[in-house]
N, C-alpha and C positions, 0 to 999 in steps of 0.2 A: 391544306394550309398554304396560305401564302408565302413568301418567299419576306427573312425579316429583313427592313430595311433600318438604314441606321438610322433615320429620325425618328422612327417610332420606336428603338430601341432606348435612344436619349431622352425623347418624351415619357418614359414608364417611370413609376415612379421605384422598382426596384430592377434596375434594367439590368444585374445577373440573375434573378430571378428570370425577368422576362426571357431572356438567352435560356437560359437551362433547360424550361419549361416546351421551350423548341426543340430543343437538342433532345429532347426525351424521344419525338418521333421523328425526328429529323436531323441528317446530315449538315452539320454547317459548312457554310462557305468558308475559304482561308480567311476573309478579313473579318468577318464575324467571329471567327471561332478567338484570332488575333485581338479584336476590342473586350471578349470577352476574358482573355486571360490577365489581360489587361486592367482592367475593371476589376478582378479577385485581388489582383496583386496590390495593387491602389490601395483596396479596401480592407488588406489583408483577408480576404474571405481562402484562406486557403482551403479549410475543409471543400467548398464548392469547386477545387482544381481537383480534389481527388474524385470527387466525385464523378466531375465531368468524364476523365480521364477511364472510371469503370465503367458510363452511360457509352461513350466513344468507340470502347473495347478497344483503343490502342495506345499506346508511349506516346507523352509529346514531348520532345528536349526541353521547349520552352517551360514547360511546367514544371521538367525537373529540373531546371536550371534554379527554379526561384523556391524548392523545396527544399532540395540536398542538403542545405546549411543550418536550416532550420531543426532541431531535434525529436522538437514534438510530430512534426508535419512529414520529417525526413521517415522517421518510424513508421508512423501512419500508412506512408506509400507504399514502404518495403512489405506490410502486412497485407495491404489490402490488394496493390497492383503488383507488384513485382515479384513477390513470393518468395524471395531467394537472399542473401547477401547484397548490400549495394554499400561497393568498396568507395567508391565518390564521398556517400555520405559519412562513415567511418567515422573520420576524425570529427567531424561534429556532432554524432550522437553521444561519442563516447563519453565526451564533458558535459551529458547531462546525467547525475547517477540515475535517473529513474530509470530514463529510457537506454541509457548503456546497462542496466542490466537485466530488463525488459527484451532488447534487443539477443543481448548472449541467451535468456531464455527460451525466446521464440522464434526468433532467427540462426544463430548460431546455432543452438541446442548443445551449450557447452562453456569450459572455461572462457575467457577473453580475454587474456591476460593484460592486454596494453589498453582496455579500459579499468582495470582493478583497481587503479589509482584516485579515478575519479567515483567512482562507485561505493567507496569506501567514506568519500563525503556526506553521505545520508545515512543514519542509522541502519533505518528500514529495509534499506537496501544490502546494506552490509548484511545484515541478519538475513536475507533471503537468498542472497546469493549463496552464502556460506550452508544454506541447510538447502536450498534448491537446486543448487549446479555446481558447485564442491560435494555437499551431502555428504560432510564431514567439518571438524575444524579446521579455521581459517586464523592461525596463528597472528598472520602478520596483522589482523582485523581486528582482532579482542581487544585491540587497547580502543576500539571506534566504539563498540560494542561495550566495553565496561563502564562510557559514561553516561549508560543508560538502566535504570533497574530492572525496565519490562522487559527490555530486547537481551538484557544481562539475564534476565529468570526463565524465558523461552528458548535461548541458546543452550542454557545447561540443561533445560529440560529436555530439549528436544535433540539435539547433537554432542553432549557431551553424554549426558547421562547417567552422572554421577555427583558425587560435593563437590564443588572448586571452592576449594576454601581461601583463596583468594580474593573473591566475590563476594564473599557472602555480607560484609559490611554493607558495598554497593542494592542488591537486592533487599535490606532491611531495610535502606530509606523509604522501600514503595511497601506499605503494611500489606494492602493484597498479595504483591509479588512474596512477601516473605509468606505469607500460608502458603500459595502457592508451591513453593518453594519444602517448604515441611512437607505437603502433604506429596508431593509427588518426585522430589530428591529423599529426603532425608524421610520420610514416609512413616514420622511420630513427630511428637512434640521438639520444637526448636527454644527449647526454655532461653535463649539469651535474644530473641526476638519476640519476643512474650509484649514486653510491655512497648513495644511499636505495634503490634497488632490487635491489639485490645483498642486501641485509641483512634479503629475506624471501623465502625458498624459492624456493617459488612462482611470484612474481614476477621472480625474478633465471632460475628456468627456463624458463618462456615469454619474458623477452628474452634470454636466450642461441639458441631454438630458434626466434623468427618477427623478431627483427628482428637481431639480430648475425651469425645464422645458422651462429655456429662457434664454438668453445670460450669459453667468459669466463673467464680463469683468476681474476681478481679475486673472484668471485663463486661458484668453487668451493667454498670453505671453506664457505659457507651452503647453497649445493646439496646435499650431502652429508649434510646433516644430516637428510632424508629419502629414505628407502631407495626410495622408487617414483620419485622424482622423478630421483635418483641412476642410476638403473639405466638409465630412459627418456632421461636425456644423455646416455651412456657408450653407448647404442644407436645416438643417434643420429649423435653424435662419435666413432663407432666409428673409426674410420681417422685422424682424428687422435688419439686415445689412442693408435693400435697406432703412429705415426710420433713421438710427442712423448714415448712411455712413458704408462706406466698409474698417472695419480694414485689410488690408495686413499687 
């Protein structure tokens, strides 16, 4: 292959394409490789600087110069090229919660402490960190965590492991999260979440079938309202329909 020249690079009509597709079997020159980083940054194309950078098989300053600050991009590099900690990048991953706690997962392999602040911004995050890389309760996080039902009914389930009675107001606004919550906390019936749970399909059918274990007639009226789920109680409550009469 020829040697690229830059007017056929600026004639292409996607001229980091056209660059890349060189560099796949060929060394660039410094000012080609130069127009090229050039051209990502411009374009923002950074996925195409990491790229480059693992086709290359080595560092370029310049490339981390225009990644390090970046969180998504910053992470990216440390995973895919650098394998290791990159203290540079630090303070700018750490104020993204995803990737600060993405980062202490798969980089650190461990607490983080001086990104915990920011981390605790996203639910998702808070709850993953707390059962991922504490793999315990995270006291100072619960109040981030209790403004959520889901992440409030997987917390107790999965790290605490018992009632918090506390919560449990929070957890009955979400009607699945509260069966959930019955059947795998409190492991029977939650009679004062009853009538939040009946008034979603769904959930009033899996606590009719794993924790009541026999007809809800309360909770009929909303069952019904879905023909699979309708069909699949009347299966199962087959014999008490055929002894109590057959509600349609």
């Amino acid at each position: 292959m020829k040697p690229l020249k830059i007017s056929k690079i600026l004639e292409s009509k996607d001229p980091i394409m056209h660059i890349y597709r060189y560099a796949k079997r060929h060394t660039l020159s410094k000012n080609i490789e130069t127009i090229f980083i050039n051209l990502c940054e411009k374009n923002k194309n950074y996925n195409m600087l990491i790229r480059y950078t693992l086709r290359a098989c080595k560092r370029i300053k310049r490339i981390e110069d225009i990644l390090y600050n970046k969180p998504h991009w910053a992470y990216l590099y440390v995973i895919d090229v650098k394998k290791r900690r990159w203290k540079k990048a630090e303070p700018y991953i750490m104020k993204d919660s995803q990737y600060a706690y993405l980062y202490a997962k798969n980089v650190i392999r461990g607490r983080w402490k001086k990104a915990e602040p920011y981390i605790m911004k996203a639910t998702w995050c808070t709850y993953d960190y707390a059962r991922y890389i504490i793999k315990n309760r995270w006291p100072e996080a619960e109040p981030i965590i209790m403004k959520d039902p889901y992440y409030t009914c997987v917390y107790t389930n999965n790290i605490i492991g018992e009632r918090w009675l506390e919560v449990e107001p929070i957890i009955m606004k979400d009607p699945y999260c509260a069966y959930v919550y019955a059947r795998n906390i409190i492991k029977g019936r939650w009679l004062e979440a009853e009538t939040i749970i009946m008034k979603d399909m769904n959930a009033a059918y899996h606590y009719a079938k794993n924790i009541i274990k026999s007809r809800w007639l309360e909770a009929e009226p909303y069952i019904i309202k879905d023909k699979n789920h309708w069909n699949e109680y009347k299966k199962i409550f087959k014999n008490e329909f055929l002894n109590g009469g057959n509600n349609e």
